[in-house]
Structure formats: C-alpha cells, structure tokens
C-alpha positions as CSV (number, residue, x, y, z in Angstrom):
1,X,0.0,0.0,0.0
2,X,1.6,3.2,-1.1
3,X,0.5,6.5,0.6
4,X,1.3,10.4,-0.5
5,X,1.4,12.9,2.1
6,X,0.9,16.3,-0.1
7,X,2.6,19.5,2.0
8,X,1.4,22.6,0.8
9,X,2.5,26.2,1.8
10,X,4.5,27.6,4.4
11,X,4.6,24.1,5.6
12,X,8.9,23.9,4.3
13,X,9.2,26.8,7.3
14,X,7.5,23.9,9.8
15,X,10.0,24.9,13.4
16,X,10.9,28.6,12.5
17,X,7.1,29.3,11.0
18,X,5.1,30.8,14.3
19,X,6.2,28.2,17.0
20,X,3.1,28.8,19.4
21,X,0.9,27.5,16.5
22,X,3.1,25.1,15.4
23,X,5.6,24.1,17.2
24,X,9.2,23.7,17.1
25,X,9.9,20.6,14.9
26,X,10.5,20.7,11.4
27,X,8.8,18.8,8.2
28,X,11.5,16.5,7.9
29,X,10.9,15.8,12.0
30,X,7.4,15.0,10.8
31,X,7.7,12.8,8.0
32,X,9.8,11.3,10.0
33,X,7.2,10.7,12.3
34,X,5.0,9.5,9.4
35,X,7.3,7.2,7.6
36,X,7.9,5.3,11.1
37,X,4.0,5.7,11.8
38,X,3.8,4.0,8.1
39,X,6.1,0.7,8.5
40,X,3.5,-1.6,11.1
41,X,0.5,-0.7,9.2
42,X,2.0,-2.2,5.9
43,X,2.1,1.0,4.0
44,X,5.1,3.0,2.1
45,X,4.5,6.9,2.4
46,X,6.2,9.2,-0.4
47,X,6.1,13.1,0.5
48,X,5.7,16.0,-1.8
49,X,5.7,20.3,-0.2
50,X,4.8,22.7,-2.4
51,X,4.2,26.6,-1.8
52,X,2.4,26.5,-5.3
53,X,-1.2,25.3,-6.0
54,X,-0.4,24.5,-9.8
55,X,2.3,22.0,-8.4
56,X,0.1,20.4,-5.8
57,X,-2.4,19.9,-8.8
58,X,-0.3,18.2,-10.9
59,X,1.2,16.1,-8.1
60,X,-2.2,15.0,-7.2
61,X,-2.8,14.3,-11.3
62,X,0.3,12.3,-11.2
63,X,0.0,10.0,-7.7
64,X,-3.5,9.3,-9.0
65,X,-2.6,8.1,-12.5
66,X,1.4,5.9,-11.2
67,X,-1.5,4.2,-9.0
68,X,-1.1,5.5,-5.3
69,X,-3.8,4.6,-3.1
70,X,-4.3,7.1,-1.1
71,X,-3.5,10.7,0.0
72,X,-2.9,12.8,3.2
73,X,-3.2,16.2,2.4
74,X,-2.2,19.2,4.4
75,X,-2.8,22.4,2.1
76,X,-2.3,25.3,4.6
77,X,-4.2,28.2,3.5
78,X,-5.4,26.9,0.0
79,X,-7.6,24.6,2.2
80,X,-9.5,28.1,2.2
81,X,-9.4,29.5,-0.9
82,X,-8.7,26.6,-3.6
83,X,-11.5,25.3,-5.6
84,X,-8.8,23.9,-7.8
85,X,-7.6,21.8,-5.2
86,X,-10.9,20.6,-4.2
87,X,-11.7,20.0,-8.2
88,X,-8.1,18.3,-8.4
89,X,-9.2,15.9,-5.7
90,X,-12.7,15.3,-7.5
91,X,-11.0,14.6,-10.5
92,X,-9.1,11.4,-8.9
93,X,-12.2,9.8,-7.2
94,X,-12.7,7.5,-6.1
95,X,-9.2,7.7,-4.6
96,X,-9.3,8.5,-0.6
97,X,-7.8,11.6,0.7
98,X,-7.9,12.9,4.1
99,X,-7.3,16.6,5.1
100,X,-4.9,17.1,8.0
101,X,-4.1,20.7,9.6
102,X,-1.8,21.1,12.7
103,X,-3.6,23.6,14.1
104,X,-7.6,24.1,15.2
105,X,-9.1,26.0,12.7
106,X,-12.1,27.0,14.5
107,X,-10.1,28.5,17.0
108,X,-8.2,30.2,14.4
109,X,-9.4,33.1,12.2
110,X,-13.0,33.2,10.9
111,X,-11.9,32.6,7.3
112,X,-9.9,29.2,8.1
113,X,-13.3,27.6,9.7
114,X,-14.2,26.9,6.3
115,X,-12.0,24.3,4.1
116,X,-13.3,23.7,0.2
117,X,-10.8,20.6,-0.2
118,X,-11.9,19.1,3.4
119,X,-15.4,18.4,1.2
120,X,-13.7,16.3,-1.5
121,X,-12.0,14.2,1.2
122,X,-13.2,10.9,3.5
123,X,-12.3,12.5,6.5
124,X,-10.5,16.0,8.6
125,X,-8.3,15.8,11.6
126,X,-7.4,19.0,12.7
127,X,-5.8,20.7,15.6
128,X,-4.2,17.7,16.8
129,X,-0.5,18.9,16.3
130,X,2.4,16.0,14.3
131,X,0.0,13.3,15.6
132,X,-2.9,14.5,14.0
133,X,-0.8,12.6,10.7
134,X,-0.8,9.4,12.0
135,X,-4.3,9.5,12.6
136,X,-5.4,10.6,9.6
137,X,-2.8,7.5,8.5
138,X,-4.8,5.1,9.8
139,X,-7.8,6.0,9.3
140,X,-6.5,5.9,5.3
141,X,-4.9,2.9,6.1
142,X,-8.6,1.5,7.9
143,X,-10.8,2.7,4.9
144,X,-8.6,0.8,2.5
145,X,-9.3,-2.2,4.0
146,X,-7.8,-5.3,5.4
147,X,-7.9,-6.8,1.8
148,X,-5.9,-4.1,0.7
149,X,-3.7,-3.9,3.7
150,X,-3.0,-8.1,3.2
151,X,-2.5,-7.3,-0.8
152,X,0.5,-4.5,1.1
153,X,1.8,-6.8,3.8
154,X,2.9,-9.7,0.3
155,X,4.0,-7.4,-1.8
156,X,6.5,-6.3,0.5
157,X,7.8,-9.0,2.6
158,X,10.6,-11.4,1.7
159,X,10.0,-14.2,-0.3
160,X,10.8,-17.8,0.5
C-alpha cells in the first residue's frame, strides 16, 4: 500500500514558521514521524511540499494516475481558498484523501473555519498537532481495508 502525504504552503518553514501554532519541529521531523508511523501498518508513504497550487495539482494528477492509493493532504491556507484543489481531488475519485491541519481552525481566524478541499476528502483531523498525521494515516490505512492492507503486507515481505 503506497500512501502520499501532499505538504502545501508555508509548511517547508514547519520549526521557524510561528512556534506557538506550530511548534518547534521541522517537516522533515514530521515525515519522519509518518514514515515510522507508516512501517506496522504495511504502507510506504512518499512526500511532496509545495508553496504552489499548480504544483500540488499536478502532483495530485500524477500520484493518481502511477497508482497511489491514497493521499494525506495538508494544504495550509489553500484549504481556504482553492477550488482547484478541491476539483483536483474530485477529478481522482474514487481515490481517498484525508485533510490534515496542525492547528484548530475554528479556533483560528473566521476565514480558516471553512475548508473547500476538506469536502472532497473521507475524513479532517485537525488541531491535533504531528499526531494528527498518524491519525489521519490510519484511518486511510482503515478505509482501504484489510484486503488491501494483506494485498501490502505480500507485496512487501521477503520471499521464501
């Protein structure tokens, strides 16, 4: 089972970018987190940070068609404002995404209560710092199904 995990703005500046919000640890502190997070539940995780929405589109275009099966997607503030993102996501059903921010948006400002691409995905986790990642991990992992998880476990283990 092969998982994306689609970073988009600001995100590169994760442990200088506003540490009250965010914290102190940096993206490649999190993936690290992810990756490890990854390994028990039978699924490989590629990464992909972009501060450019034509970039995350494409990406999305080209996971869908090399045959990923499934996405975590942290867009930052195009969550917000990007249609495109949300059509982008659309145009790859039925493959699962969930939305993931570090922060709690509803106790942010008014205009981040509100996420377009959250409505194109199977599920949100939000305000639940790094961690918040591996949950929405498993429950990717846990809506692809323990067919598809068994398919994962063969395909990589040693043969005989």
């Amino acid at each position: 089972m092969k998982i994306a995990v689609l970073h988009g703005p600001n995100l590169n500046r994760l442990g200088k970018r506003e540490p009250h919000i965010y914290g102190t640890a940096t993206l490649a502190e999190l993936e690290a987190l992810i990756r490890a997070a990854a390994k028990p539940l039978g699924a490989r995780v590629v990464f992909f940070q972009s501060n450019h929405e034509g970039a995350l589109i494409d990406q999305i275009h080209e996971l869908a068609d090399a045959g990923i099966d499934g996405l975590i997607v942290n867009f930052g503030a195009y969550s917000h404002t990007s249609i495109a993102l949300f059509d982008a996501l659309k145009s790859v059903s039925p493959l699962p995404a969930v939305e993931v921010h570090i922060s709690d948006l509803k106790k942010r400002e008014r205009f981040r209560h509100h996420s377009y691409s959250a409505a194109a995905c199977i599920g949100q986790v939000a305000g639940k710092g790094f961690p918040g990642y591996v949950e929405a991990l498993q429950l990717l992992v846990k809506h692809l199904g323990p067919t598809r998880r068994a398919v994962a476990r063969r395909a990589t283990s040693p043969r005989a």
